[in-house]
mmCIF file of the C-alpha atoms, coordinates in Angstrom:
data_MODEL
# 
_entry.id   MODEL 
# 
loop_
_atom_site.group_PDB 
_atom_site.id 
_atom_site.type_symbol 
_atom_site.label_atom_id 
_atom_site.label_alt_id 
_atom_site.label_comp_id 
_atom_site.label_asym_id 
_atom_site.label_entity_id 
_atom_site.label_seq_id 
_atom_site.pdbx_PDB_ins_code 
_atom_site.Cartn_x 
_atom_site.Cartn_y 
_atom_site.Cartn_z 
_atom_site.occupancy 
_atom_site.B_iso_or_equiv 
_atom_site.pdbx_formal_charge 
_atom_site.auth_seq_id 
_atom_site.auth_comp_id 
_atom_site.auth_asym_id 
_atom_site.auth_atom_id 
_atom_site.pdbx_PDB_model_num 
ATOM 1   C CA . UNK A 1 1   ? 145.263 99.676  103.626 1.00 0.00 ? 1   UNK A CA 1 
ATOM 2   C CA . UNK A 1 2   ? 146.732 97.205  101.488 1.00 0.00 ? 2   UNK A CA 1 
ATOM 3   C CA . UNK A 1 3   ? 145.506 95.880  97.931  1.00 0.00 ? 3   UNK A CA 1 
ATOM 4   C CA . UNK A 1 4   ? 144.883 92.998  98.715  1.00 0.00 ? 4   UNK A CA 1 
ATOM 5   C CA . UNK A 1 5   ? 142.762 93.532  102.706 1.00 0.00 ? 5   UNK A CA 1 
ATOM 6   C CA . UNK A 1 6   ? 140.812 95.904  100.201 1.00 0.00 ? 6   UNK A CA 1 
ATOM 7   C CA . UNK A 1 7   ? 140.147 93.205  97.988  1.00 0.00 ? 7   UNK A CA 1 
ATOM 8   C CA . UNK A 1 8   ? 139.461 90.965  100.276 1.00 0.00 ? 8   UNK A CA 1 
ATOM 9   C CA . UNK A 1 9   ? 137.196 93.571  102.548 1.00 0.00 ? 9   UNK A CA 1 
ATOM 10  C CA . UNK A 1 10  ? 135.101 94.359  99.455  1.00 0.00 ? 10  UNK A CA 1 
ATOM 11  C CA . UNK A 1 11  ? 134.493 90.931  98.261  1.00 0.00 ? 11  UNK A CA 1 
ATOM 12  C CA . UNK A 1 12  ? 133.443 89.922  101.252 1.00 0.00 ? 12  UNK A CA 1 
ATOM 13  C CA . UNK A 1 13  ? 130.818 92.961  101.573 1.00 0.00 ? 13  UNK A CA 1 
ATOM 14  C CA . UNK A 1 14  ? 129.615 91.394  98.182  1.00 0.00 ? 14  UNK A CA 1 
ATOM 15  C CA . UNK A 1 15  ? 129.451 87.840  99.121  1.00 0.00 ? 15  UNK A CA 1 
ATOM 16  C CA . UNK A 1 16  ? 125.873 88.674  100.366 1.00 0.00 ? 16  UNK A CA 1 
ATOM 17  C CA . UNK A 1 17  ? 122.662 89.953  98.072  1.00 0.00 ? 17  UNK A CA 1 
ATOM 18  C CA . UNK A 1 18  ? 122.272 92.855  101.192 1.00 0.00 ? 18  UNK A CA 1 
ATOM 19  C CA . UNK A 1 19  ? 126.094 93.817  100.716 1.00 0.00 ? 19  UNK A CA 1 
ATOM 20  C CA . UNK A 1 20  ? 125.650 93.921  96.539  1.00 0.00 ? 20  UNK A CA 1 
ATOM 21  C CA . UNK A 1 21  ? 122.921 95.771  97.033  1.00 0.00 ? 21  UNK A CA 1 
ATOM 22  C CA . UNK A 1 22  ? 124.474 98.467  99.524  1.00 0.00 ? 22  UNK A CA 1 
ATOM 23  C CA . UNK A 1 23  ? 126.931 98.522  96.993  1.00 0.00 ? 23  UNK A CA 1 
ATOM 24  C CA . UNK A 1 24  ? 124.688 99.153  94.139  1.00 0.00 ? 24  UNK A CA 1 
ATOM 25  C CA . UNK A 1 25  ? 123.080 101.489 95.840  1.00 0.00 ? 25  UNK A CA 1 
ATOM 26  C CA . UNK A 1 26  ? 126.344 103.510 96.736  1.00 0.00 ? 26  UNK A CA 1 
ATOM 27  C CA . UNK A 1 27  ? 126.929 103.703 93.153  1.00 0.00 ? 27  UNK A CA 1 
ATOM 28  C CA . UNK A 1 28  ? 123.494 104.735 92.023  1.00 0.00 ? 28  UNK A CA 1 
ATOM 29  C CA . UNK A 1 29  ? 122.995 107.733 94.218  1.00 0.00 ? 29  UNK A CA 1 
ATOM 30  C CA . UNK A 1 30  ? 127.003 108.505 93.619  1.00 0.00 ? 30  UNK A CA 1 
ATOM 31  C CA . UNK A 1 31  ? 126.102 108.658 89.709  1.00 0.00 ? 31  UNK A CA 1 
ATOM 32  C CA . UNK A 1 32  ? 122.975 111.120 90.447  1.00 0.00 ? 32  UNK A CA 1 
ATOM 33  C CA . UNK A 1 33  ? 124.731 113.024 92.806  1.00 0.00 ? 33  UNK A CA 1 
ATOM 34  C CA . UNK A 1 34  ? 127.859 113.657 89.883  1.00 0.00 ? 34  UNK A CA 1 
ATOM 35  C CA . UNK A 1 35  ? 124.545 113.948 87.046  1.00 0.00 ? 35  UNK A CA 1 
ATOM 36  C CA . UNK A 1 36  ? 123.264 116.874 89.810  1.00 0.00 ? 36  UNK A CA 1 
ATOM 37  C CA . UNK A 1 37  ? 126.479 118.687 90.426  1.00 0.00 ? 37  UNK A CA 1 
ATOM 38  C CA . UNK A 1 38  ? 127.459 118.663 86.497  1.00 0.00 ? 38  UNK A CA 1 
ATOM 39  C CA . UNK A 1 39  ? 123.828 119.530 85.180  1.00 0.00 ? 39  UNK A CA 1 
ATOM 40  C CA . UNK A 1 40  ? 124.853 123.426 84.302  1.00 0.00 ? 40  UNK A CA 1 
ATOM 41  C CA . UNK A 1 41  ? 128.240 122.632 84.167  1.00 0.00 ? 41  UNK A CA 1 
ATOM 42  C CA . UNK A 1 42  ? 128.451 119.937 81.677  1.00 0.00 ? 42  UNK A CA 1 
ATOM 43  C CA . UNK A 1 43  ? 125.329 118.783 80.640  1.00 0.00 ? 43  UNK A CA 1 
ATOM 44  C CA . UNK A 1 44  ? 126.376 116.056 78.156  1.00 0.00 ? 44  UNK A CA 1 
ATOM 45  C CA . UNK A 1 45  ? 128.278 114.216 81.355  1.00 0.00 ? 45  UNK A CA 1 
ATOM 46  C CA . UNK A 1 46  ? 125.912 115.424 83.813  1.00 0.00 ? 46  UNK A CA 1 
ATOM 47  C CA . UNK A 1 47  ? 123.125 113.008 81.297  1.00 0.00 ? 47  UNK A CA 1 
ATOM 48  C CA . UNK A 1 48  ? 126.042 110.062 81.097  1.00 0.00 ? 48  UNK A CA 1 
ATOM 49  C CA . UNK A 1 49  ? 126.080 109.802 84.692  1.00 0.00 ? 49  UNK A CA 1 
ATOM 50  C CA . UNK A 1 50  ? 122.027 110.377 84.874  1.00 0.00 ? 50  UNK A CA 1 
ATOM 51  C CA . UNK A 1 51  ? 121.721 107.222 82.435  1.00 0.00 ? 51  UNK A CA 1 
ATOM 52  C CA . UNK A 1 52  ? 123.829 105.574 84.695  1.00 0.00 ? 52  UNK A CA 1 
ATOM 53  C CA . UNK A 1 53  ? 121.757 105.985 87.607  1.00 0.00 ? 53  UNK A CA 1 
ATOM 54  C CA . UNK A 1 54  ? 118.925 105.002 86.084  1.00 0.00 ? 54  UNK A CA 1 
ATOM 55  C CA . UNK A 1 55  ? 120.122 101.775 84.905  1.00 0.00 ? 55  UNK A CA 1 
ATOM 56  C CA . UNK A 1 56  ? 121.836 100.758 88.259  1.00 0.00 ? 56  UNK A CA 1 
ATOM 57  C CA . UNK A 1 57  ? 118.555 101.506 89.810  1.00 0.00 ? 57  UNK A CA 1 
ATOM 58  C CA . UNK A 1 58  ? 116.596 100.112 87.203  1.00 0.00 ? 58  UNK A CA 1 
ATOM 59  C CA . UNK A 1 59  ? 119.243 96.438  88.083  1.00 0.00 ? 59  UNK A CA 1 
ATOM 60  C CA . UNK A 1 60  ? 118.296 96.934  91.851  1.00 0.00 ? 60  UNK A CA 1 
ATOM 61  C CA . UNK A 1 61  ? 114.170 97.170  91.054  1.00 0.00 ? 61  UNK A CA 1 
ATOM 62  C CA . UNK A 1 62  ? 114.524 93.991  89.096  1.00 0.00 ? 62  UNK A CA 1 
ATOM 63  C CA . UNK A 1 63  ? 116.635 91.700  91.899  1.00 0.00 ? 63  UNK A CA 1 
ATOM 64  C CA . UNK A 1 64  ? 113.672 93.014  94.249  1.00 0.00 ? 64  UNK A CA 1 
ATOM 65  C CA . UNK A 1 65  ? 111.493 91.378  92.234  1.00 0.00 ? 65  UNK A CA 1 
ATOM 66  C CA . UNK A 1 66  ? 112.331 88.098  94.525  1.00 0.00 ? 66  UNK A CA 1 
ATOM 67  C CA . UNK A 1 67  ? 112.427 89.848  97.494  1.00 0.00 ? 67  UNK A CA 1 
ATOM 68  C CA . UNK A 1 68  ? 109.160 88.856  98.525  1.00 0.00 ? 68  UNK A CA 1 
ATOM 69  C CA . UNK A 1 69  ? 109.849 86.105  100.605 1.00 0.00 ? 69  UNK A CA 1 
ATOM 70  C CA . UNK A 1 70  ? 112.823 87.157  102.564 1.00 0.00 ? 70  UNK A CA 1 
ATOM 71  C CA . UNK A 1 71  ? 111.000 90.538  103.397 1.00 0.00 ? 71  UNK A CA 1 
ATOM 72  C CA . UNK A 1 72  ? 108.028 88.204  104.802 1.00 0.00 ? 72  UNK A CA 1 
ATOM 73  C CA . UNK A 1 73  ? 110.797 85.547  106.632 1.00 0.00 ? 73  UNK A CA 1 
ATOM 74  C CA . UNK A 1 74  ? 112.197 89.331  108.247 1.00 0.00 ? 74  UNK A CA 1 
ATOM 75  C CA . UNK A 1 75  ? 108.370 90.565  109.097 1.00 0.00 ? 75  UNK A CA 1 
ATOM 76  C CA . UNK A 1 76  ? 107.529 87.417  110.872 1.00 0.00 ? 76  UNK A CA 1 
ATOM 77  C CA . UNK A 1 77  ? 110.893 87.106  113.278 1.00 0.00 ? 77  UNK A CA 1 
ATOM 78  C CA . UNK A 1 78  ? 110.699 90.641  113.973 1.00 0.00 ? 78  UNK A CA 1 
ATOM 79  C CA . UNK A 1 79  ? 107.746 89.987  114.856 1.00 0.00 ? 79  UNK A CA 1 
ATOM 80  C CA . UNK A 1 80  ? 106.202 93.265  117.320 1.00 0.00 ? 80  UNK A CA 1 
ATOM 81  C CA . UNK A 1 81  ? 110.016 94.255  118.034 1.00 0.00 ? 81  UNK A CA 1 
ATOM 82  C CA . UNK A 1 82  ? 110.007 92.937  121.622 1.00 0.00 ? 82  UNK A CA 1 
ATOM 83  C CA . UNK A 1 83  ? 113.862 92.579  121.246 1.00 0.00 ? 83  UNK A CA 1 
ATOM 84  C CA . UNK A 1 84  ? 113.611 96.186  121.116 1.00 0.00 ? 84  UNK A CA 1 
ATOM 85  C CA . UNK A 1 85  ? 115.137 98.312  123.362 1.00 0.00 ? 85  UNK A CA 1 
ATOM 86  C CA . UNK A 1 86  ? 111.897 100.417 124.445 1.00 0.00 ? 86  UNK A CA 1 
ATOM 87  C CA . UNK A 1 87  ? 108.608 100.812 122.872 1.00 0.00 ? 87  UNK A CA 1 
ATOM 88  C CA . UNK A 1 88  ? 109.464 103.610 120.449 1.00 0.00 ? 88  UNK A CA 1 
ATOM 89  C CA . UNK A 1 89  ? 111.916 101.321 118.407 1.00 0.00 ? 89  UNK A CA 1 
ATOM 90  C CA . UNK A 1 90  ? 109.229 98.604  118.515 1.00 0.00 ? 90  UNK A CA 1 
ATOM 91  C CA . UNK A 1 91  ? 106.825 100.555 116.758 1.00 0.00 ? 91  UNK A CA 1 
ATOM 92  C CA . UNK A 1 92  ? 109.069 102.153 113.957 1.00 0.00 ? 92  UNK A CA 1 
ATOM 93  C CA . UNK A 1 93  ? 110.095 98.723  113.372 1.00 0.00 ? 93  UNK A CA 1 
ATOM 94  C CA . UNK A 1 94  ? 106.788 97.468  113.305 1.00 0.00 ? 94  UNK A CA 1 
ATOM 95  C CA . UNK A 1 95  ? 105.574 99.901  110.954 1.00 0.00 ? 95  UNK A CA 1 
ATOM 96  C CA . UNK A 1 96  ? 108.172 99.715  108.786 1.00 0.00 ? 96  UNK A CA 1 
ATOM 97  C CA . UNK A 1 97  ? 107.984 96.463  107.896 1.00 0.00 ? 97  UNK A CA 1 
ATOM 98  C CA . UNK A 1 98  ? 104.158 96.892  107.022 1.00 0.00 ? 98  UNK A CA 1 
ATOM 99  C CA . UNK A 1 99  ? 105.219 99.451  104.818 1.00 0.00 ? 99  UNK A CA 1 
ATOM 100 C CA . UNK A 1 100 ? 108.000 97.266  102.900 1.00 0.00 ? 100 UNK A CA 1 
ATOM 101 C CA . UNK A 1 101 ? 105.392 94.620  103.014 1.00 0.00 ? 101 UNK A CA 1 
ATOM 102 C CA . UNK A 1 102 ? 102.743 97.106  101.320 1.00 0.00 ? 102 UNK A CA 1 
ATOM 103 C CA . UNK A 1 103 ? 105.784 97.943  99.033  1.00 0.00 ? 103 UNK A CA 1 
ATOM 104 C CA . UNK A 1 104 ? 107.102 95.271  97.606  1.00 0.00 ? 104 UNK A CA 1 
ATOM 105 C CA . UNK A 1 105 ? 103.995 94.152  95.902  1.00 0.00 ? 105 UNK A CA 1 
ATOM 106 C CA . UNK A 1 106 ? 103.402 97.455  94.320  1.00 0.00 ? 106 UNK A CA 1 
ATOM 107 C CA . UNK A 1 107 ? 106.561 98.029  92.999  1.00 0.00 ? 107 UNK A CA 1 
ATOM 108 C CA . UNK A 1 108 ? 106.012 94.669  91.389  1.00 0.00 ? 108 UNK A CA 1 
ATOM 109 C CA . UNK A 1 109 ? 103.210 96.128  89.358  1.00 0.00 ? 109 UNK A CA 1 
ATOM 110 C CA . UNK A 1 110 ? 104.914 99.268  88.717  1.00 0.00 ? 110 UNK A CA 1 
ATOM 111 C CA . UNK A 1 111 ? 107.675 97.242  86.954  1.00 0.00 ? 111 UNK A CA 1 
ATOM 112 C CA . UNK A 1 112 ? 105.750 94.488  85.142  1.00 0.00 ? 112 UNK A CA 1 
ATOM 113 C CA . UNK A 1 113 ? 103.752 97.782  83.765  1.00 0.00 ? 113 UNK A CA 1 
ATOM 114 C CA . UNK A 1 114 ? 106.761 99.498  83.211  1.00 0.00 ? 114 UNK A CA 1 
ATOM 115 C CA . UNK A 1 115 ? 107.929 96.589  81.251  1.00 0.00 ? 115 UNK A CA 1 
ATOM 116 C CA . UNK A 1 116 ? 104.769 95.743  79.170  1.00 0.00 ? 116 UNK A CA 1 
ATOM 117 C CA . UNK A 1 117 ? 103.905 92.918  80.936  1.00 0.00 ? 117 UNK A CA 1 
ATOM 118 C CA . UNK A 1 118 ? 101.384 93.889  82.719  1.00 0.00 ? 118 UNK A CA 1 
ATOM 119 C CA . UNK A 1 119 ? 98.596  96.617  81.677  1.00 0.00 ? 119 UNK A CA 1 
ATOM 120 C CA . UNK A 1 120 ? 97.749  98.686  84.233  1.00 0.00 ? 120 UNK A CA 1 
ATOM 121 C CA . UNK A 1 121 ? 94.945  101.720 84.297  1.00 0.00 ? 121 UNK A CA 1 
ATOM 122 C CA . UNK A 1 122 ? 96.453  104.778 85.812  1.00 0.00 ? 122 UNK A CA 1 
ATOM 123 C CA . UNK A 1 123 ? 100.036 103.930 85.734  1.00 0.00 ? 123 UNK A CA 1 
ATOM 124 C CA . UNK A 1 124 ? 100.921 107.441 86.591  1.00 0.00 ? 124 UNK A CA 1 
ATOM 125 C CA . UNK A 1 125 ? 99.017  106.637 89.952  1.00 0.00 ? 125 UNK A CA 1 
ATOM 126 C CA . UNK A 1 126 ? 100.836 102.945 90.626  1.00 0.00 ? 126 UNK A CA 1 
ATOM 127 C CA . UNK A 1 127 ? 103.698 105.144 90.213  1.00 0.00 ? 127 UNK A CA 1 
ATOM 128 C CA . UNK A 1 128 ? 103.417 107.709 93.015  1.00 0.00 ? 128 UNK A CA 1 
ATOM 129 C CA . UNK A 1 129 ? 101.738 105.047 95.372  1.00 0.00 ? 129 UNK A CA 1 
ATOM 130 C CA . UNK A 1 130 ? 105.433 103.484 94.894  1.00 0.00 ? 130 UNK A CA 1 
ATOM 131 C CA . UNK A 1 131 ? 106.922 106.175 95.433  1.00 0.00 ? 131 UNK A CA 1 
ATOM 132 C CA . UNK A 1 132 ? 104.889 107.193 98.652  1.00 0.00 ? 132 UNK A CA 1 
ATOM 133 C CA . UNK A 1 133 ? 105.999 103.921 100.191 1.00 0.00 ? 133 UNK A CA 1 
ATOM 134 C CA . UNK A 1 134 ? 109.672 104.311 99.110  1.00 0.00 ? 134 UNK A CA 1 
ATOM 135 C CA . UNK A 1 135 ? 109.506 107.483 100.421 1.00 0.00 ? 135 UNK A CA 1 
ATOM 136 C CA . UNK A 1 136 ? 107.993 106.307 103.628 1.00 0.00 ? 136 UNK A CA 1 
ATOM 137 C CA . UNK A 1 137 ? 110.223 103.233 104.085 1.00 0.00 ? 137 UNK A CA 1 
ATOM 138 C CA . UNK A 1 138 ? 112.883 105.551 103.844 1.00 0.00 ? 138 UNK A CA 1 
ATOM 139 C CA . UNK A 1 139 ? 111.878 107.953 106.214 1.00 0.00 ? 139 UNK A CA 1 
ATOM 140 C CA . UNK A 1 140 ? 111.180 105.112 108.934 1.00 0.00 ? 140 UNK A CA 1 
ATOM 141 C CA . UNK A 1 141 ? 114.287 103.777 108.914 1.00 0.00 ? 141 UNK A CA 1 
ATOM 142 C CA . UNK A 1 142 ? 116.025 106.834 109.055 1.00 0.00 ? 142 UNK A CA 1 
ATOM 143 C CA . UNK A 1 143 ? 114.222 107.533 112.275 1.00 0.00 ? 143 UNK A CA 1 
ATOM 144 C CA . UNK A 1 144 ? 115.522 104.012 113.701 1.00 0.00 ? 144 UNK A CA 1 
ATOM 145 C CA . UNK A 1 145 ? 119.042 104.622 112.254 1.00 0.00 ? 145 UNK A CA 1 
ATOM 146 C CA . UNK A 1 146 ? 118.927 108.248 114.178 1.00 0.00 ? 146 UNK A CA 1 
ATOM 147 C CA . UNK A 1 147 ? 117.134 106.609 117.342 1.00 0.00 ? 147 UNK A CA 1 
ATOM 148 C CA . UNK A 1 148 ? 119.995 103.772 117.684 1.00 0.00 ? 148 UNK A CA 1 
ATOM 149 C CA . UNK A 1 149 ? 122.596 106.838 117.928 1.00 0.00 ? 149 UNK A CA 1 
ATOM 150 C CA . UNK A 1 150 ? 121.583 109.250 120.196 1.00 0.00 ? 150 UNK A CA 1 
# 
């Protein structure tokens, strides 16, 4: 591939916020993937690359923060996934996007306590209701991904 159909390629995969944030997120889990493989090997890189991570992730939490809206404009023309193609597919998709609609609002919390803004009892609980969504928003789409191929 050339220099400049690269160039090109990748600058239009960034044109969009969805593409920067593929992107972003490419390089995030890259960094802690390198911060895990180097942790016994060479710790001082292994925590370079951890930082890293943390601040590209840290970048991506804070462009979510207007996500709100666009999430909702998704949720209401997927509607209950009758463009689906069976029943299955409806529901994942249904579900997930009332977990990314549960989401959004707490990770909003979770980083205007994070950042001092906004004071929060039981933080530490905020923290793994976040994370139980993430983990489940993850988890659903995975299942759709997997569905659409096989």
């Amino acid at each position: 591939m050339s220099t400049t159909k690269f160039v090109n390629e990748f600058c239009e995969i960034i044109e969009t916020y969805g593409g920067r944030d593929k992107v972003m997120k490419a390089l995030c889990y890259s960094a802690k993937l390198i911060a895990g493989y180097h942790a016994s090997r060479n710790p001082e890189l292994a925590k370079r690359y951890a930082i890293t991570s943390s601040r590209i992730s840290g970048a991506r939490a804070t462009l979510r923060l207007i996500d709100d809206i666009p999430m909702i404009q998704y949720a209401l023309e997927y509607g209950l996934g009758e463009q689906e193609q069976d029943r299955l597919m409806a529901v994942l998709g249904v579900t997930a996007n009332i977990v990314d609609l549960l989401y959004y609002p707490i990770e909003k919390i979770c980083w205007l306590s994070e950042h001092n803004i906004l004071d929060v009892k039981n933080a530490d609980a905020w923290d793994v209701l976040n994370s139980t969504f993430w983990v489940l928003s993850v988890y659903l789409n995975l299942m759709r991904t997997m569905r659409n191929y096989s």
